[in-house]
Every structure is written in C-alpha cells, then in structure tokens.
N, C-alpha and C positions, 0 to 999 in steps of 0.2 A: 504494500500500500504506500502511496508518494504521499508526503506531508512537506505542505508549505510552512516555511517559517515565514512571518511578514513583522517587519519593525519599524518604527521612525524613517528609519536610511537604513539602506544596505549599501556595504562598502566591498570593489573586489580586493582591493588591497586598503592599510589603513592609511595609503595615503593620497587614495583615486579619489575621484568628486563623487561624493553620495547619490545613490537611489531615493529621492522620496520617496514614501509610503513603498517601498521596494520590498522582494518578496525574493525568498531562494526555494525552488524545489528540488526536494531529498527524498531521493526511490532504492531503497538498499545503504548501501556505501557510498553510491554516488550524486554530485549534483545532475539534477536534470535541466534547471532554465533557471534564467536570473532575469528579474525586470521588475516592473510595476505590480503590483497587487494585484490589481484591475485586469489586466493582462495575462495575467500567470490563475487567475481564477477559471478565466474563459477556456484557458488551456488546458487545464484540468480540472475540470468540474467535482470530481470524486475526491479528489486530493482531502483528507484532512486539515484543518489550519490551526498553528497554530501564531499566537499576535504577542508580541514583545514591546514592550517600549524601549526606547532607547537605539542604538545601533549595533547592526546585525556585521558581520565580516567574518573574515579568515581567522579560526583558532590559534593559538600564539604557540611558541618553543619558547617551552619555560629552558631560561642559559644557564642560570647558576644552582647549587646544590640544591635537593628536594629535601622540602619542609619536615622538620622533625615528626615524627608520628611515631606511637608503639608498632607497628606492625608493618613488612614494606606496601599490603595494596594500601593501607591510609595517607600512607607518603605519595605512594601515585595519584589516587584520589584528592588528597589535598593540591596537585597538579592542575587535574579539571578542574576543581572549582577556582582555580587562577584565570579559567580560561584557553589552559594550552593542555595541548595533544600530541607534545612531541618535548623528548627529553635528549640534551646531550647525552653523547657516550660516556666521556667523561664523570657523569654523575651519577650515571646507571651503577652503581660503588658496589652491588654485589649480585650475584645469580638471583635471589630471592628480591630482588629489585627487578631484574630482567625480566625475570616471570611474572610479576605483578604486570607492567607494563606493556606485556604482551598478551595476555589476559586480557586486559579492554582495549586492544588495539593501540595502546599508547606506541607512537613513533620513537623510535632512539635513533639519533642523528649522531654522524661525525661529526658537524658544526653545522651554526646558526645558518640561517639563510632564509630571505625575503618571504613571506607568505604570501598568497594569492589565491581566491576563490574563482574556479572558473567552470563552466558545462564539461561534462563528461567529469572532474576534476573530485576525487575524494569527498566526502561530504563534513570535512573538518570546521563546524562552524563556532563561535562567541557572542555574546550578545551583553554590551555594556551598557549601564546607564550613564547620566552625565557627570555623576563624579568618580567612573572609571571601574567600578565594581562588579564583577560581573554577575547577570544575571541566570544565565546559561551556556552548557556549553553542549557540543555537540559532535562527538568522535565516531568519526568513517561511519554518521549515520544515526546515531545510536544519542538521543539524549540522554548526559550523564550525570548533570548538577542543573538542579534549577534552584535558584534562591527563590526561598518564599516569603 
C-alpha cells in the first residue's frame, strides 16, 4: 500500500527551494513521486495520507558517536528519532551495534555525504518542525519515530 506523506514544504535536498503544501509518495522502500499534495492525490487516489506540519526532506547521517543508551538497538533508535538513517562506520564501535542497525535498515557509511530525496530513490524520509526537532522519521519506508 503507497502512503503519502504531505507537510508544510517538502524539500529534495535541505538546501533546494521548498515544495509548498508538497507531498512525497512511499510504496515499499521506495519513493514513488514528489510534488504538490493536490497533484500527488489525483495520482493516487488509494494512497493513505499521512499530514505533518512542519518540513518534510531527506533523512540525515547522524556523523558523530551514537547517543548513550543501555542497550545497542536504543543507541540506534535514539539515531531515528534524531532524524537520521545512516550511521558512520567509524561509530558502528561494535558487532552488536552493526546488528542493531541492520535490523531497521539503518545505513552504515564510510563517510558523510550530501543527502537527496528523489523518485525511484530509497524512501529515507525526516520531518522537522521550526525549531528543528524532529517530528518523524522514516527508514527505507518504514515509519520509525513519530513525536507525539
């Protein structure tokens, strides 16, 4: 089943000109179409929606060490709710890390590198409000933190 996310702005990168009232469709792992609400409605009628305020983009690579937790999936999971969906190698610090993060699909990168949301393109979504916090996030598909 494809589920629209619609937000304030959708952004493909966080530093493109925003989508008003913009909308990203997500069918599996992957994006299907990015545009307007209004647009991306027509196009798939069946779609579920779900509505965010705030702006919607490209899930982040958290770069520096993962957040203290008892256990390593709390350490990856306190990751999503940052927002990011992809961890340096570097900080992947033990097998029982690795396995956590692979586990929810969390990425482990040799290093940082530009994020971009595009059609056909993973479905690694974020969704902040305006003072930066995030709201949700969304790995290869899969919403995995929603603040409530």
């Amino acid at each position: 089943m494809e589920t629209i996310h619609t937000a304030d702005e959708v952004r493909h990168s966080w530093t493109s000109e925003p989508i008003e009232d913009g909308a990203v469709v997500v069918g599996r792992d992957r994006i299907g179409a990015i545009g307007t609400f209004d647009e991306l409605r027509v196009r798939f009628p069946r779609a579920r929606v779900r509505r965010w305020p705030g702006a919607l983009g490209p899930a982040r690579i958290h770069e520096g060490p993962l957040p203290d937790a008892p256990t390593p999936r709390e350490r990856v999971h306190a990751v999503l709710k940052l927002g990011a969906v992809a961890i340096l190698e570097e900080h992947a610090d033990s097998p029982e890390v690795r396995a956590a993060a692979e586990r929810n699909d969390v990425v482990i990168l040799l290093r940082a590198r530009p994020t971009r949301i595009g059609e056909a393109g993973r479905a690694d979504l974020a969704v902040f409000d305006a003072t930066g916090a995030c709201l949700a996030t969304v790995c290869a598909g899969r919403l995995v933190h929603r603040r409530r």
